[in-house]
RODO-2510 file (C-alpha; in nm, 4 decimals, decimal comma):
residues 197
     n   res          X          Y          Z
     1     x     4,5465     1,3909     2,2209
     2     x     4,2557     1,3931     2,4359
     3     x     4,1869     1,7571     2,3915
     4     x     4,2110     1,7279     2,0508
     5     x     3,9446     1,4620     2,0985
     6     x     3,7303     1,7034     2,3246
     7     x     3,7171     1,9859     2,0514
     8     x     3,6421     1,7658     1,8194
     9     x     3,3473     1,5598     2,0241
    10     x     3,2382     1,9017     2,0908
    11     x     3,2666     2,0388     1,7752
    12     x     3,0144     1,7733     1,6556
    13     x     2,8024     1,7858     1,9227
    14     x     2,7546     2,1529     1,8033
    15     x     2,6870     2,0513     1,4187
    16     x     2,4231     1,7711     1,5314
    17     x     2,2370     2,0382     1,7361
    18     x     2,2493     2,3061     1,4383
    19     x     2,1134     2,0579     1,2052
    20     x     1,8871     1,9082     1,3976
    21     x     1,7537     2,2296     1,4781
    22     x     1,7086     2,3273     1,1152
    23     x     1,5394     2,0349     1,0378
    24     x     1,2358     2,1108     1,3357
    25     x     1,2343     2,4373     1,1316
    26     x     1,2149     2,3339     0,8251
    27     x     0,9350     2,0791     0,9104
    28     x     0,7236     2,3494     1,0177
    29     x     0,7113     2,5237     0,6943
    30     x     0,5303     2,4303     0,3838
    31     x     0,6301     2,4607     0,0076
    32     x     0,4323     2,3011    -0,2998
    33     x     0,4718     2,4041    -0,6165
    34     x     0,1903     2,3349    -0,8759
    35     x     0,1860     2,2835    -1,2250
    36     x    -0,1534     2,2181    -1,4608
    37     x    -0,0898     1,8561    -1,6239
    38     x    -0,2924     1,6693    -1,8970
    39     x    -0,5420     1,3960    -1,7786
    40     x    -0,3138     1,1867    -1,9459
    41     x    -0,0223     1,2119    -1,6758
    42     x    -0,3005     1,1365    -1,3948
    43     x    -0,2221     0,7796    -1,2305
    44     x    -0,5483     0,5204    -1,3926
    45     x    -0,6704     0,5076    -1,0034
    46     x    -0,7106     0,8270    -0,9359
    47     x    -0,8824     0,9009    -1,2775
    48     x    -1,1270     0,5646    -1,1495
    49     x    -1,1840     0,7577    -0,8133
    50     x    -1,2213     1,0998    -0,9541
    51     x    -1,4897     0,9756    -1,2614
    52     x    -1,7057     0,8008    -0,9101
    53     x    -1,7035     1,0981    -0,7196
    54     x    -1,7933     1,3580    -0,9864
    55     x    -1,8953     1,3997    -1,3384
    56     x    -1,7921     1,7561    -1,3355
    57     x    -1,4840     1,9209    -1,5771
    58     x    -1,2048     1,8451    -1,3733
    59     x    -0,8532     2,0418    -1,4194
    60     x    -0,5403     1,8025    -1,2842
    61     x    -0,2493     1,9364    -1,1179
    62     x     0,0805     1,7610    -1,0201
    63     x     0,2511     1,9128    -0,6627
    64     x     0,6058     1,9055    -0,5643
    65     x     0,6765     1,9783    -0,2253
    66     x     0,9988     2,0221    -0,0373
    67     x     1,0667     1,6780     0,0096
    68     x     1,0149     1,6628    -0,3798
    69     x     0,7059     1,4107    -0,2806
    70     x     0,5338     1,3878    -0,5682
    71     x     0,0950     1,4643    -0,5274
    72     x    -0,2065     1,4626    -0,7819
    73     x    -0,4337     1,7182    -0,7498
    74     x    -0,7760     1,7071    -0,9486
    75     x    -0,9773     2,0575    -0,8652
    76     x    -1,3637     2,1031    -0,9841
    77     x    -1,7009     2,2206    -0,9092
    78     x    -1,9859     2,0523    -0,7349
    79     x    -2,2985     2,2127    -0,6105
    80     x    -2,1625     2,5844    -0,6305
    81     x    -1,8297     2,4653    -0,3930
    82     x    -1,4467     2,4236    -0,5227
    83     x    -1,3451     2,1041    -0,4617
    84     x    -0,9514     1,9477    -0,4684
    85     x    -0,9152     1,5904    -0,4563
    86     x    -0,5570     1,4684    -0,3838
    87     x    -0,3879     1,1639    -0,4599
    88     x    -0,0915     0,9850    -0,4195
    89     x     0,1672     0,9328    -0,6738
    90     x     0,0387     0,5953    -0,7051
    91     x    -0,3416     0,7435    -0,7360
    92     x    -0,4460     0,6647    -0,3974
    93     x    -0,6860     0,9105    -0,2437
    94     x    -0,5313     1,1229     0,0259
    95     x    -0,7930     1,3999     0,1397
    96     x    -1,0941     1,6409    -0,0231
    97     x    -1,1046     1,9804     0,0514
    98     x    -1,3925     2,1949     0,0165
    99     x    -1,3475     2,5561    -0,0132
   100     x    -1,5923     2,6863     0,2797
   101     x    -1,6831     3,0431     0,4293
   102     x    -1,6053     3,1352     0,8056
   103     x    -1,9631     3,1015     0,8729
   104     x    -2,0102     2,7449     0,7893
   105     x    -1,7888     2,6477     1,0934
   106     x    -2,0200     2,5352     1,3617
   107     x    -2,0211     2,9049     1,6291
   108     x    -1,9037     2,6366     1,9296
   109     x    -1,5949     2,4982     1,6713
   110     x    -1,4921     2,8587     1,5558
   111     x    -1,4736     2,9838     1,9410
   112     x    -1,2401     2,7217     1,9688
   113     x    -1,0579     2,7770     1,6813
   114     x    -1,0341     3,1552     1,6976
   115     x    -0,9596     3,1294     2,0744
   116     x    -0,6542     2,8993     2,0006
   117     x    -0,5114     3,1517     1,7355
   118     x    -0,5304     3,4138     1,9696
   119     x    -0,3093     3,2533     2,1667
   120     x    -0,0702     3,2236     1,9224
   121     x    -0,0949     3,5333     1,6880
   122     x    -0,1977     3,8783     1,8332
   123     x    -0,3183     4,0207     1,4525
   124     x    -0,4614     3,8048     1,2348
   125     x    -0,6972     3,7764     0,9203
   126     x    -0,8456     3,4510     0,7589
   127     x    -0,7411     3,4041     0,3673
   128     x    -0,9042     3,0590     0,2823
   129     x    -1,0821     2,7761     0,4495
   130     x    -1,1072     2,3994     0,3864
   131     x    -1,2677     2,1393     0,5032
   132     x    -1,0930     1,8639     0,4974
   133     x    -1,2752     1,4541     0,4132
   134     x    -1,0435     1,2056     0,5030
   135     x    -1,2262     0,8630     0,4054
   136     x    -1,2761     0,6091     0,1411
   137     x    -1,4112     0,7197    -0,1954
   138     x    -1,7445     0,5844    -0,1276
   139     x    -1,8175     0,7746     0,1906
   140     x    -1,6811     1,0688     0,0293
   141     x    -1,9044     1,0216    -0,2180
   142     x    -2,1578     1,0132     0,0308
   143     x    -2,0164     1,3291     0,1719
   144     x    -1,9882     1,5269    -0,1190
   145     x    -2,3305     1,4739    -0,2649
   146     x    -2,5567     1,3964     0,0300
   147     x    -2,4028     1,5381     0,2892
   148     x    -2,3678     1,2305     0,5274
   149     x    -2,0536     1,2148     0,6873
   150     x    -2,0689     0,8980     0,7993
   151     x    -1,7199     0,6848     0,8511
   152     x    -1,5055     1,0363     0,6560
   153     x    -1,2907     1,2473     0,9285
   154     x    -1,3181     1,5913     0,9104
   155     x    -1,0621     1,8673     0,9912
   156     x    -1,0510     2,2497     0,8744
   157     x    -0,7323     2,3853     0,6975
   158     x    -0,7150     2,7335     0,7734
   159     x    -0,4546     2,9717     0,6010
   160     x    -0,4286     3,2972     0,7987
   161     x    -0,1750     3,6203     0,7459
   162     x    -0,0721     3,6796     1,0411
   163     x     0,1681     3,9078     1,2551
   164     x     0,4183     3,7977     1,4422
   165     x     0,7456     3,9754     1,5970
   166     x     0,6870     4,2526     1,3549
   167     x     0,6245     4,0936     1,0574
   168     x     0,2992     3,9173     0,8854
   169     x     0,3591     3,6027     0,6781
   170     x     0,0871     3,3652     0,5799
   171     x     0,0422     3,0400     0,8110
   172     x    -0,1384     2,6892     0,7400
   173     x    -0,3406     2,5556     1,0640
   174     x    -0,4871     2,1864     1,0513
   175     x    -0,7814     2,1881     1,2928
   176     x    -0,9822     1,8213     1,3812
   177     x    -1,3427     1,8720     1,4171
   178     x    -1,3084     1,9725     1,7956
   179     x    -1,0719     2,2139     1,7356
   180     x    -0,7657     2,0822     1,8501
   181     x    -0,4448     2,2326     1,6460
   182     x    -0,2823     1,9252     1,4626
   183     x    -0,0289     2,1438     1,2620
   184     x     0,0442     2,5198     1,2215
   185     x     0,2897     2,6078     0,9515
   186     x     0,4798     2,8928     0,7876
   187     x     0,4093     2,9021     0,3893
   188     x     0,6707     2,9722     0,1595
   189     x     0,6234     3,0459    -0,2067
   190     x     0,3087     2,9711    -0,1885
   191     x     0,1306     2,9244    -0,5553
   192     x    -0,1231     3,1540    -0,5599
   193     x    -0,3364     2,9258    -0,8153
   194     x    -0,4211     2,6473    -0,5319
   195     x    -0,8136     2,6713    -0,6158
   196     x    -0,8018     2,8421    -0,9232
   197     x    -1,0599     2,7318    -1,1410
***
């Protein structure tokens, strides 16, 4: 009897260790999937927050991702950038991301930034940049169309293809403004139409 109860203890000890370990994998990898809605699916507060940061055409998306979480996704144009504005299901603002160059990084921030990838990745290519306003819709505002970042948090999303053990795949890495990693993560099915305008 107590063998039988040391397989068994084992035996679970085993399956908790498995699945735990799929689960660190799993939260390392990202998966949204993106489909063009009608303004008139778009939660009333984020159509409020959108109309005060922009009077730009703006095209609304809804995101799954693999937690089926539910996102809002308004995309548009101001001064010559692409802008996404994402929202809650509830249509609270989450984060704008500005569709930026390699060159608009500060030189002392990209050192950083490239130095850390390095580390991590020996080939490597940039595919898209974002910067990334975390903030109220006011200082956003202020952000957007002024340029002042006062009280908004900044951070640089960074998709990459990259090699690694033989083969490339394409990789997400969250950057703060001093170029500390805060996530790096392997993209799966991406949609391709992300800022497609």
């Amino acid at each position: 009897m107590q063998k039988r109860f040391n397989i068994i203890s084992r035996l679970i000890i085993i399956v908790i260790i498995l699945f735990s370990q799929n689960l660190f994998v799993f939260g390392q990898e990202k998966y949204e999937k993106e489909i063009r809605i009608k303004e008139s699916k778009v939660p009333e507060n984020a159509l409020k927050t959108i109309k005060k940061l922009t009077n730009s055409k703006v095209k609304w998306y809804q995101e799954f991702n693999a937690e089926n979480i539910i996102t809002y996704e308004a995309k548009f144009k101001n001064n010559k950038k692409h802008i996404s504005v994402e929202f809650t299901e509830n249509g609270e603002l989450l984060d704008v991301e500005i569709k930026i160059k390699k060159n608009e990084i500060p030189d002392n921030l990209l050192n950083i930034i490239c130095s850390e990838i390095e580390s991590k990745y020996k080939k490597y290519k940039f595919l898209k940049i974002q910067k990334q306003l975390l903030g109220n819709a006011e200082n956003i505002h202020m952000a957007l169309n002024n340029n002042v970042l006062k009280n908004v948090s900044v951070n640089y999303e960074i998709v990459l293809l990259v090699k690694s053990q033989y083969k490339y795949e394409s990789r997400e890495l969250l950057f703060n403004n001093k170029g500390i990693l805060i996530s790096d993560k392997k993209i799966i099915n991406k949609n391709t139409t992300n800022l497609e305008f």
